[in-house]
VOGU-3710 file (C-alpha; in Angstrom, 3 decimals, decimal comma):
1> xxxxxxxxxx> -62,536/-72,370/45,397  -59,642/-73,994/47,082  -56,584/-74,235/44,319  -54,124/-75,800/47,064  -52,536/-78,819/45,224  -51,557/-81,851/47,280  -47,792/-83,458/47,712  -48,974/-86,346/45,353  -50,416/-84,837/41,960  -53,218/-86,974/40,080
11> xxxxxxxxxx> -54,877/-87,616/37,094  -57,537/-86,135/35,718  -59,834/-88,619/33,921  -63,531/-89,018/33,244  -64,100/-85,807/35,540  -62,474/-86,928/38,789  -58,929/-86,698/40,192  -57,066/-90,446/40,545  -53,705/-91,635/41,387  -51,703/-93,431/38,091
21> xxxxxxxxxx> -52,664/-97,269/37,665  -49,260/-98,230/38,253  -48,690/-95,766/41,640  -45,696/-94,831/40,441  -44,979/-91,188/40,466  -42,190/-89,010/39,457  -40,005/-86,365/41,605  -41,361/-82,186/40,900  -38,824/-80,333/41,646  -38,500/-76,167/42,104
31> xxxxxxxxxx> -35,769/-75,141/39,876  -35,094/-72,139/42,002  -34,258/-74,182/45,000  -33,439/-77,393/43,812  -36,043/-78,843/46,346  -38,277/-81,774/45,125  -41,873/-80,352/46,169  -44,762/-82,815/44,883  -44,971/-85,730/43,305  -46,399/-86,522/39,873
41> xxxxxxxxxx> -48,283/-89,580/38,097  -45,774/-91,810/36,254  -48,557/-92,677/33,935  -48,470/-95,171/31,025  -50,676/-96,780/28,544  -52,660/-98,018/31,040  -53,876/-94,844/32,165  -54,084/-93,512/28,651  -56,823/-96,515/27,723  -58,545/-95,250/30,791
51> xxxxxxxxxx> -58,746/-91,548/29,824  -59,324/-92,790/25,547  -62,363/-94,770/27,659  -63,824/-91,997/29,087  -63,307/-89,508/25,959  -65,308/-92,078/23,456  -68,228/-91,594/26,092  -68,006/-87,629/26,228  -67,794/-87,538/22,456  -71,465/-88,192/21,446
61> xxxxxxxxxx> -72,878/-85,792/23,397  -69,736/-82,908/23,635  -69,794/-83,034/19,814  -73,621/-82,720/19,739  -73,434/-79,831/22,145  -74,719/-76,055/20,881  -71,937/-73,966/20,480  -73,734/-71,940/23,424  -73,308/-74,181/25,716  -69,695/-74,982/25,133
71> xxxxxxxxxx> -68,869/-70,875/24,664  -70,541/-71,396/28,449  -68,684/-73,424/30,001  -65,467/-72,159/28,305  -65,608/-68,913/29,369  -66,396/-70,153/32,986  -63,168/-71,555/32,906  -61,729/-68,287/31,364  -63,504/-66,511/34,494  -62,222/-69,081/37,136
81> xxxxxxxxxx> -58,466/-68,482/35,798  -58,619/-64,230/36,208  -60,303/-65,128/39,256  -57,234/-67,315/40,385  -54,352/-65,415/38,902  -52,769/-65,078/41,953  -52,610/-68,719/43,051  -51,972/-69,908/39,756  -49,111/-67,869/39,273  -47,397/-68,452/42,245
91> xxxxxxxxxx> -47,495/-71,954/41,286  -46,105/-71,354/37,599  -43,111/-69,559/39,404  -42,656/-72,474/41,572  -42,309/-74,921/39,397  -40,817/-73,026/36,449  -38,778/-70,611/37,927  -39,634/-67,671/35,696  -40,163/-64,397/37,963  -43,314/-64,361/39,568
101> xxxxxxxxxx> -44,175/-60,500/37,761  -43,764/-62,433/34,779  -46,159/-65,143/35,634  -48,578/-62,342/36,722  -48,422/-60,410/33,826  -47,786/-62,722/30,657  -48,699/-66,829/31,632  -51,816/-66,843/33,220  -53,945/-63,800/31,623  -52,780/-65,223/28,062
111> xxxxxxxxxx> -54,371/-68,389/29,532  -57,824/-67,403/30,370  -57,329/-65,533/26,865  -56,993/-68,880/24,922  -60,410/-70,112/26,280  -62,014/-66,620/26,662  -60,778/-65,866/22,713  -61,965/-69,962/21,279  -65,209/-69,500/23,259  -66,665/-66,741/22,216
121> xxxxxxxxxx> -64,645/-67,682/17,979  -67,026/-70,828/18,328  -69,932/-68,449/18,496  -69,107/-66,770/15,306  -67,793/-69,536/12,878  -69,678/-69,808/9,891  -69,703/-72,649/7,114  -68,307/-71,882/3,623  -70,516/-72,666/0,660  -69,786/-71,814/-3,019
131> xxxxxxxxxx> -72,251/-71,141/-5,547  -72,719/-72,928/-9,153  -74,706/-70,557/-11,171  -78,110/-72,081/-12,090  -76,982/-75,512/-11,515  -75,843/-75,846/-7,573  -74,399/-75,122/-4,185  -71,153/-76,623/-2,642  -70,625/-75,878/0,780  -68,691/-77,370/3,462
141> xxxxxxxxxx> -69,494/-78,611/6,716  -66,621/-78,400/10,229  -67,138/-81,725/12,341  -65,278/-82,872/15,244  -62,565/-84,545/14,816  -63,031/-87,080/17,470  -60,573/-87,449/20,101  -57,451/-85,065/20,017  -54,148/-85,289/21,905  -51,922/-82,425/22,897
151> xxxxxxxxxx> -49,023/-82,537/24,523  -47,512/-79,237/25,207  -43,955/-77,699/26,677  -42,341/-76,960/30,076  -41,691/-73,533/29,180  -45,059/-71,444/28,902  -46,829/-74,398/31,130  -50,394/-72,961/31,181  -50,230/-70,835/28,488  -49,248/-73,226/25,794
161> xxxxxxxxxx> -51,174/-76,161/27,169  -54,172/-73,678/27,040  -53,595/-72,990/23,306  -53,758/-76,099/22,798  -57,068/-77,392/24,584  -59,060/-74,520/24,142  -59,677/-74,653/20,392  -59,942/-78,504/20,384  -62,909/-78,422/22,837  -64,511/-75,149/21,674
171> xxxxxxxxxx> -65,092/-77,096/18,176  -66,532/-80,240/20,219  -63,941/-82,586/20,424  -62,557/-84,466/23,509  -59,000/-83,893/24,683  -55,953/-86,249/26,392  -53,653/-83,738/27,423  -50,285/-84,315/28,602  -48,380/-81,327/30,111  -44,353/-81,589/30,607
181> xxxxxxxxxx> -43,452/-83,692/33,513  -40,808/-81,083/34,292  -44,160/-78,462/34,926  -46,622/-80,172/35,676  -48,455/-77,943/38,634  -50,947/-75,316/37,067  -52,461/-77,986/34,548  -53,078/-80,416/37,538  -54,611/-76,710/38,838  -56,629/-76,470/35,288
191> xxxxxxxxxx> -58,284/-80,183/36,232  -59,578/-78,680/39,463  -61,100/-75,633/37,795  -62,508/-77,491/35,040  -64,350/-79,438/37,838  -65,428/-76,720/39,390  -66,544/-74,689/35,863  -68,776/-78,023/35,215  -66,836/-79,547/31,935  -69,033/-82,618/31,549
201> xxxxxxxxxx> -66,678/-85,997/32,704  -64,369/-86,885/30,052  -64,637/-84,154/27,606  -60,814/-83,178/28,835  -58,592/-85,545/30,311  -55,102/-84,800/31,831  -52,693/-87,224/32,123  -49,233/-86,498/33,756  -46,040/-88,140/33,349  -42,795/-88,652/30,506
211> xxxxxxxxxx> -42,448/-88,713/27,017  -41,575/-92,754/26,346  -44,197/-93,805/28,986  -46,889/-91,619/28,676  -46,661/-89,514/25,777  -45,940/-91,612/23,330  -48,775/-94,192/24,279  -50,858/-90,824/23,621  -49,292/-90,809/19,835  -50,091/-94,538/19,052
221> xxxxxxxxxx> -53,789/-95,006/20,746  -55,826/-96,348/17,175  -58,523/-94,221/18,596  -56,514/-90,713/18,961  -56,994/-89,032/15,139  -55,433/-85,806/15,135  -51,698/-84,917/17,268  -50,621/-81,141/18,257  -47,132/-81,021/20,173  -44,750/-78,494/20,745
231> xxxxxxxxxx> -41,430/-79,157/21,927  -37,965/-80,223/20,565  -37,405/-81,078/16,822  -36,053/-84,064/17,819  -39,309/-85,399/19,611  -41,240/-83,753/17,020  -39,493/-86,475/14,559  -40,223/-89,026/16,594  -43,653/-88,380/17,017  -44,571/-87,562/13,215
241> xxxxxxxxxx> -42,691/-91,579/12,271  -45,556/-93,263/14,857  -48,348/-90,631/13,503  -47,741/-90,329/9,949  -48,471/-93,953/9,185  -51,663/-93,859/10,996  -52,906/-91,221/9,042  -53,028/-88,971/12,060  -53,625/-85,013/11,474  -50,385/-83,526/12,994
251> xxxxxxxxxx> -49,216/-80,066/14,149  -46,166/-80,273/15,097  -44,384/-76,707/16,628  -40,855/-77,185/17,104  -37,701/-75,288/17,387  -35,913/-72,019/16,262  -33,308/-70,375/16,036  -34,627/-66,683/15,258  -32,666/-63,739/13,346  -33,490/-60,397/15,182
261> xxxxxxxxxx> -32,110/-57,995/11,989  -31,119/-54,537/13,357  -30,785/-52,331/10,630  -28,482/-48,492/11,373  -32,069/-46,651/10,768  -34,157/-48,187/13,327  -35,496/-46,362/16,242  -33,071/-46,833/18,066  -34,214/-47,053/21,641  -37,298/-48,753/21,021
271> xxxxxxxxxx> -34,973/-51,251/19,080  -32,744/-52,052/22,358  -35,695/-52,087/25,061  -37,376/-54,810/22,955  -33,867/-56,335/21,807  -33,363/-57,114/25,370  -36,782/-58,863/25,802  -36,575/-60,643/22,899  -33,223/-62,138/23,944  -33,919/-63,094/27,727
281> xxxxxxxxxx> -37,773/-63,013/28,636  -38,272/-65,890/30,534  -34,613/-66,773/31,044  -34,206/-66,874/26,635  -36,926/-70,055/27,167  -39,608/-68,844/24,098  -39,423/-70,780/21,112  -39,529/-66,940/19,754  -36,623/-65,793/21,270  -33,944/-63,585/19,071
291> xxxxxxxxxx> -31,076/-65,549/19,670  -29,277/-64,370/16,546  -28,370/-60,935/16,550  -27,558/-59,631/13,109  -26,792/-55,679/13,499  -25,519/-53,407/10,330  -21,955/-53,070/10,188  -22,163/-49,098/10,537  -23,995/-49,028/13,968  -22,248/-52,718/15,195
301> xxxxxxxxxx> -20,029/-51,419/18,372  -22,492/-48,892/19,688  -25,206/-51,488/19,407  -22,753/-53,712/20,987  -21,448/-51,149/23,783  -24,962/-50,745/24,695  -26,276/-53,862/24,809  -23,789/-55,347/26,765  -24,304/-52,451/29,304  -28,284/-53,145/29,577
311> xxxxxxxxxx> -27,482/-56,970/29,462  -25,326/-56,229/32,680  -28,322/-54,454/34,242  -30,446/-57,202/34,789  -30,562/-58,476/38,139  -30,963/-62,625/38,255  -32,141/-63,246/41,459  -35,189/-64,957/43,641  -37,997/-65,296/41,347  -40,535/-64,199/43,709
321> xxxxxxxxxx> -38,385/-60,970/44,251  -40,291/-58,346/42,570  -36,846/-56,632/41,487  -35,343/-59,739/40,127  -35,473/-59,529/35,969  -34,004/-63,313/35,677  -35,597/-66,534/37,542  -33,810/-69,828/37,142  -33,557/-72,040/34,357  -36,122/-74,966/34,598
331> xxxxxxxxxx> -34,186/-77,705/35,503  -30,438/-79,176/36,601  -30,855/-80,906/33,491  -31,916/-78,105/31,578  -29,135/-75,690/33,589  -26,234/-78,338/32,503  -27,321/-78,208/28,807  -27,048/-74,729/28,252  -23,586/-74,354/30,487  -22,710/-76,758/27,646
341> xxxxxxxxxx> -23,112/-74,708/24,990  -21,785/-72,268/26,455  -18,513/-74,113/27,124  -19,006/-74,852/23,427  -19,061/-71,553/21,959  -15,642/-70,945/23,402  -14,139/-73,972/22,084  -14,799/-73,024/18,467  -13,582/-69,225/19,255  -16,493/-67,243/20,553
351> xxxxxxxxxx> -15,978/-63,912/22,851  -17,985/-64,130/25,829  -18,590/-60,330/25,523  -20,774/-60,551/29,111  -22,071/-63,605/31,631  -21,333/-67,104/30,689  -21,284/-67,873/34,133  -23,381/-69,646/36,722  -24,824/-67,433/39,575  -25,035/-68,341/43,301
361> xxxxxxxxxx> -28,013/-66,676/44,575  -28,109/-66,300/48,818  -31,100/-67,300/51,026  -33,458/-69,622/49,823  -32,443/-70,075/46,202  -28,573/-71,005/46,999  -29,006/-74,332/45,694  -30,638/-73,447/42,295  -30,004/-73,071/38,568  -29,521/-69,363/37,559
371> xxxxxxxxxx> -27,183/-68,154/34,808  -25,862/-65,121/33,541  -27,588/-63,675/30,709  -24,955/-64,188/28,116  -23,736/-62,627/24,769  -21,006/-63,814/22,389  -19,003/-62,740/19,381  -16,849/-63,698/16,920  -18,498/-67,182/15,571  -19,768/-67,487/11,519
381> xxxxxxxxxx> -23,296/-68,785/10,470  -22,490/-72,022/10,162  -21,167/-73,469/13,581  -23,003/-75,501/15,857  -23,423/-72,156/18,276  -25,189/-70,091/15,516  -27,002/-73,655/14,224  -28,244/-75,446/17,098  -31,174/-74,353/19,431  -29,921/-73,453/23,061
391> xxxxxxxxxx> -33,220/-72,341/24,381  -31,697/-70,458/27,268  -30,578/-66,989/28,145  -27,772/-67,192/25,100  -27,335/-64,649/22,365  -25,212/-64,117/19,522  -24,031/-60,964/18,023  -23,496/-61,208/13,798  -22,688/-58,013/11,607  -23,326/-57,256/7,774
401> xxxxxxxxxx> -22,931/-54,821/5,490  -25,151/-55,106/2,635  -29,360/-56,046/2,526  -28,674/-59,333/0,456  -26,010/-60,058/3,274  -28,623/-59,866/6,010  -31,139/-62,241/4,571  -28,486/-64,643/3,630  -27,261/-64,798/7,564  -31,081/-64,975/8,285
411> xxxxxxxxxx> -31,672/-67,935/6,269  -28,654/-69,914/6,684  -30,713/-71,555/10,128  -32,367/-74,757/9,521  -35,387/-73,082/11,482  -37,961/-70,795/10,613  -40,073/-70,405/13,316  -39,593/-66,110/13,671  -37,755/-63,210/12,592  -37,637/-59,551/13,842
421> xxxxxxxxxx> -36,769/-56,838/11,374  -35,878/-52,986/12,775  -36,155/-50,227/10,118  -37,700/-47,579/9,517  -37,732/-47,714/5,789  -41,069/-49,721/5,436  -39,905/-50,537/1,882  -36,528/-52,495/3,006  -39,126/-54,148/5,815  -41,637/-55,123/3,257
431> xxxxxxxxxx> -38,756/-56,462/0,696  -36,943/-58,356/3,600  -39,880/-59,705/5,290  -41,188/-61,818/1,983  -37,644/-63,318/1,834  -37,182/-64,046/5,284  -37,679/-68,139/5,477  -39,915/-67,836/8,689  -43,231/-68,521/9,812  -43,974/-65,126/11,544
441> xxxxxxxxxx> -42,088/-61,902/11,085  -42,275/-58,776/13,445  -41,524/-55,531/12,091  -40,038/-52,912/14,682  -42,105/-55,055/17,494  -42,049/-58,723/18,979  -44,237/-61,081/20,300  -47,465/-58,795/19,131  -49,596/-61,077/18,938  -53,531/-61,537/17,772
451> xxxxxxxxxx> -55,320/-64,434/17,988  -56,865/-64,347/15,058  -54,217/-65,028/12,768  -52,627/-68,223/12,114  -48,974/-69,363/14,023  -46,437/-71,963/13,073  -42,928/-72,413/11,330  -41,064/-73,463/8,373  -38,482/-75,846/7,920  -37,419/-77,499/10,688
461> xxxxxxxxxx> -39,898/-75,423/12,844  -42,361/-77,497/12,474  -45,811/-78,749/10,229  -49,287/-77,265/10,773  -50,548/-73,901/11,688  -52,265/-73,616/15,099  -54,897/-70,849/16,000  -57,170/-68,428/14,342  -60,534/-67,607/13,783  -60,550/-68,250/10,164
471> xxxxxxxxxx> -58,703/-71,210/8,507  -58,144/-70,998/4,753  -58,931/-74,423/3,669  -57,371/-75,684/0,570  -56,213/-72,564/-0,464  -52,214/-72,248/-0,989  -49,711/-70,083/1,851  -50,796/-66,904/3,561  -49,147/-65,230/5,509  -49,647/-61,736/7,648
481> xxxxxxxxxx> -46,772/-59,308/8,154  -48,249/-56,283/10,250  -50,645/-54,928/7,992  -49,726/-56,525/4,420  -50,617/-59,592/3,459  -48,413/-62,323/1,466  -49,624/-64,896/-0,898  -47,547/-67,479/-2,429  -48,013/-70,302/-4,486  -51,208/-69,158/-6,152
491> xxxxxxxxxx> -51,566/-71,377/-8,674  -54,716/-72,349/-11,022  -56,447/-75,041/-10,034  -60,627/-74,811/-9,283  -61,643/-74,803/-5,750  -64,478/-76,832/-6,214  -62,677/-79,985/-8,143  -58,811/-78,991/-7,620  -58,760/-79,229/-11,746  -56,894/-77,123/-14,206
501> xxxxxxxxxx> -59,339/-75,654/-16,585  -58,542/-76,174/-20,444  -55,862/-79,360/-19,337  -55,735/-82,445/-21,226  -53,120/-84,967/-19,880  -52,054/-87,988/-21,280  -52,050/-91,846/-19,153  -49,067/-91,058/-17,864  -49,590/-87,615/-16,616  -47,901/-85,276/-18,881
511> xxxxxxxxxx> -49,596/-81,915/-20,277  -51,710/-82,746/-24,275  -52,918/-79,302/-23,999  -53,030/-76,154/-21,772  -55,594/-73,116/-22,131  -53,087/-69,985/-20,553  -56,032/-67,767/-21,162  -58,448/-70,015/-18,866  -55,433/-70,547/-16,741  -55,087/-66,457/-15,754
521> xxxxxxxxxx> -58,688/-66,048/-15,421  -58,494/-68,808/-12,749  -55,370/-67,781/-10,844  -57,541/-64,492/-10,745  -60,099/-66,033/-9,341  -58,112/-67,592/-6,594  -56,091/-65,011/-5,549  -59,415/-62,969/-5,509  -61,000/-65,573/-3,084  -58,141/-65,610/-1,005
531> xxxxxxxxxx> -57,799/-61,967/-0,346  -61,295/-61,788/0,752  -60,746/-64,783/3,131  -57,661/-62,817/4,509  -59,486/-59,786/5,040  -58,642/-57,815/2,202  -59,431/-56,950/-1,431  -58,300/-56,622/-5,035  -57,939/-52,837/-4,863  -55,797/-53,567/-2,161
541> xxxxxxxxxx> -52,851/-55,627/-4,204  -49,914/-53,518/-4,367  -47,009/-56,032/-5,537  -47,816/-58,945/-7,913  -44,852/-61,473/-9,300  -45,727/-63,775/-12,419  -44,187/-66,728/-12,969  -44,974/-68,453/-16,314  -43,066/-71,687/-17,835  -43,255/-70,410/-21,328
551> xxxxxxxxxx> -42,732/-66,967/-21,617  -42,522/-66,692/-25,217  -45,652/-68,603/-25,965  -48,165/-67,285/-23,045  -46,972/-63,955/-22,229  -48,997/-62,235/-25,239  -52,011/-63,712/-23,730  -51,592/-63,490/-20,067  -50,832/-59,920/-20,629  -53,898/-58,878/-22,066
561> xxxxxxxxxx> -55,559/-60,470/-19,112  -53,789/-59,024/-16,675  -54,546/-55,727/-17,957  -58,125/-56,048/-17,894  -57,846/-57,120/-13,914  -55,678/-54,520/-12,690  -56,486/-51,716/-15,145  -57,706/-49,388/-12,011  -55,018/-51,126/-9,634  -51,597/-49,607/-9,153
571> xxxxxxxxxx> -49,747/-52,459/-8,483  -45,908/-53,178/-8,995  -45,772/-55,972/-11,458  -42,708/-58,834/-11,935  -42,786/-61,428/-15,003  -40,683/-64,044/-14,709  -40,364/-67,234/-16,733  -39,479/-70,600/-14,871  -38,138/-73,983/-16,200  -41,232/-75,726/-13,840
581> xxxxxxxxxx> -44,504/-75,319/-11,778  -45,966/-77,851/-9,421  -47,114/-79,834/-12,670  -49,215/-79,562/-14,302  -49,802/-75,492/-13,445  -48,384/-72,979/-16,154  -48,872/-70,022/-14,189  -48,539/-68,726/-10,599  -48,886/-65,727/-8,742  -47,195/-64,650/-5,947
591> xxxxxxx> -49,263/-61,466/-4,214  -48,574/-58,727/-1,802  -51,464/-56,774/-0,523  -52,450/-54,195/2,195  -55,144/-55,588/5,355  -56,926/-53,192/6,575  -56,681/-49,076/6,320
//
């Protein structure tokens, strides 16, 4: 197939390619040159109706699709992507600036990954049902949503607006995409292959264009139900006050500012060749980026030394130079913020240890944003440096002396998005990683990811978990940390009627009378379903912490339980008493369990 795109990008809606209602467009420019290089749809609500239009069409018969069918067609697209790689990334490069390698290696196979890995999950996803002894079964059925919209980042342009899409259509909804207008190229590329793979008109419309014009008429369409973005915090906010009063489902991925926690006992050169990815893949433009270095006191100037040397070593250059390890930053706009912060860092008494500068490249690329990998010293937790997102090839460097001192620097970031964690005392990575306020948490690795398991952030990171194979429903946090497993907030309500067995409350919602006996035998129960859910089992439990709000009272009784469930388990065991529980619970567990051998 021919992937060549024209000067003036379209739409994609109801299966065909057409210019934006208002023939406006929008300048796409190659951040590696500085050279404007297409033109893109300046579409608005207009268009949007068009696409919502098309998608209430596709719905009744997408939705009533087989799951054979879609896997199909899915993994026709998945097929026409490897087939393409070459063309497709070539355009990523172009329009990103990221090194072409990268593009090669990373952006477009995890693309044809998303739809290769939701096709064939569509194939195995099985309904949940719950059996009443003698009496009944409850079970629960997946629909469609309806229509979806996803609007996804500049940075990872196929690859995140691939996450996105491919799960919503492998479960039979229709999609109204919107791509950044900053990278707009491989997605108007995704339209052609999806014509070309036979996605039935409408099922996935792409719209290009801005935020106010065109994304946010995306947010408020009446007939758009459910909203996944990633992007900035501060368009996440906006987007969740026009959503969240229209009842929309949301998943909202957002910023971070990660801790990359280097501990004196790590391996040490597997710790600085990863270190060095972590901190300037793709320019530092990965919303998982380490971009605060916290490094034990004991090993802080010969990590420092080091670093700085292999920092130095990386030659920003042409992106499609195969020896270049640095492309540009996306944008002039983009390029000015992060010379900002920069300039910032200084002002409230950083040490540029190494870069901090921009670089003129000769040739072709003389007129385009590049900047020095950069590393500074010498600023606390708490300024705007160590606080505020820069999302570009920036890193901090942070020492501490003491475990408790580590997770405190860790935490102090609004964020929660990721955390890396280099020991090789398992224990002190096991302990650290269910402290860490983060959504994900690498230990001696980074960016391993699988599919299968669920990915989002905390805090300011965002709302929502997006991907795997697997969701848990109604049940409370879980969350996987290489092979363990970490439950929180396991508290005793029933599955089937979210009650509290033996609870009486009065009109106004305070506890009559509490059964702590039927309590722990529920709480049991729970924990025992989610385990199974996750993929592992009760023999399997190797830290439990109690939490009770009357110790004095319940303990006597809880006890005795607990016995009887873990009398062949050898689990480390923590009772503490609390002044409250989400009312009106009297007992929660908080688990820690292996997955897998």
């Amino acid at each position: 197939m021919n992937l060549t795109a024209p000067y003036y990008l379209e739409n994609y809606i109801d299966g065909n390619l057409i210019a934006p209602l208002s023939s406006k467009f929008i300048d796409c420019v190659n951040p590696a040159t500085a050279e404007v290089f297409a033109q893109i749809p300046d579409s608005n609500e207009q268009d949007v109706e068009l696409a919502v239009n098309a998608a209430k069409r596709a719905f009744t018969s997408w939705s009533k699709t087989t799951t054979e069918e879609r896997f199909t067609i899915l993994n026709r697209i998945a097929d026409l992507i490897d087939a393409n790689l070459e063309e497709l990334a070539l355009a990523e490069t172009n329009d990103n600036g990221k090194p072409l390698w990268l593009s090669k290696m990373v952006d477009i196979p995890r693309a044809s990954s998303n739809f290769r890995f939701f096709a064939t999950g569509i194939m195995h996803f099985a309904a949940e049902s719950h059996s009443m002894t003698d009496k009944a079964i409850n079970y629960t059925l997946r629909n469609p949503i309806g229509i979806v919209g996803c609007i996804s980042p500049w940075n990872l342009p196929l690859y995140l607006f691939t996450w996105k899409i491919a799960p919503a259509l492998a479960a039979g909804n229709c999609v109204i995409a919107k791509p950044s207008e900053v990278t707009p190229l491989t997605s108007f590329l995704l339209s052609k292959i999806c014509i070309e793979a036979g996605l039935p008109a409408g099922v996935l419309n792409i719209l290009h264009g801005n935020g106010p014009n065109c994304g946010e008429a995306i947010v408020k369409h009446k007939d758009i139900k459910a909203i996944s973005f990633t992007g900035s915090t501060r368009a996440g906010e906006r987007i969740a006050s026009i959503a969240a009063p229209m009842f929309k489902k949301l998943s909202l991925e957002l910023g971070g500012k990660n801790p990359n926690i280097i501990f004196a006992d790590c391996d040490w050169d597997k710790m600085m060749k990863t270190t060095i990815q972590s901190s300037f893949s793709n320019q530092g433009q990965i919303c998982l980026c380490g971009s605060r270095i916290l490094i034990e006191e004991s090993v802080y100037e010969k990590f420092k030394t080091e670093f700085i040397q292999r920092t130095k070593a990386l030659k920003v250059g042409d992106p499609l130079d195969a020896t270049s390890k640095q492309g540009a930053v996306v944008s002039k706009m983009h390029f000015d913020k992060v010379m900002g912060c920069i300039e910032l860092a200084k002002q409230e008494g950083g040490k540029i240890l190494c870069g901090g500068n921009a670089v003129k490249i000769e040739g072709r690329c003389e007129n385009g944003h590049f900047i020095e990998p950069t590393i500074i010293e010498g600023l606390g937790p708490n300024c705007k440096t160590n606080a505020e997102e820069i999302f570009g090839p920036v890193v901090t460097l942070q020492s501490f002396k003491t475990e408790d001192e580590a997770l405190q620097l860790a935490n102090t970031s609004n964020y929660g998005l990721a955390a890396t964690i280099w020991t090789q005392d398992i224990s002190k990575a096991n302990r650290l990683a269910a402290k860490v306020e983060s959504g994900i948490v690498w230990i001696n690795c980074w960016l391993l990811r699988d599919l299968r398991t669920a990915f989002g952030g905390v805090k300011n990171s965002g709302v929502g978990r997006e991907g795997a194979a697997k969701p848990l429903g109604a049940y409370p946090h879980a969350r996987r940390v290489g092979n363990l497993l970490f439950l929180s907030g396991i508290g005793s309500r029933r599955a089937e009627d979210n009650k509290i067995p033996g609870l009486e409350l009065d009109e106004n919602g305070n506890i009559v009378k509490y059964d702590i006996a039927l309590e722990t035998h529920q709480v049991m129960a729970n924990v025992k379903a989610v385990l199974e859910a996750s993929g592992s089992s009760w023999d399997k439990i190797v830290d439990v912490t109690v939490f009770l709000t009357n110790m004095q009272k319940d303990f006597p009784i809880y006890n005795k339980i607990y016995a009887e469930y873990f009398s062949d388990v050898q689990a480390c065991r923590t009772t503490v008493e609390v002044k409250s529980l989400p009312t009106p619970i009297c007992i929660e567990l908080k688990v820690i369990a292996i997955v897998g051998e």
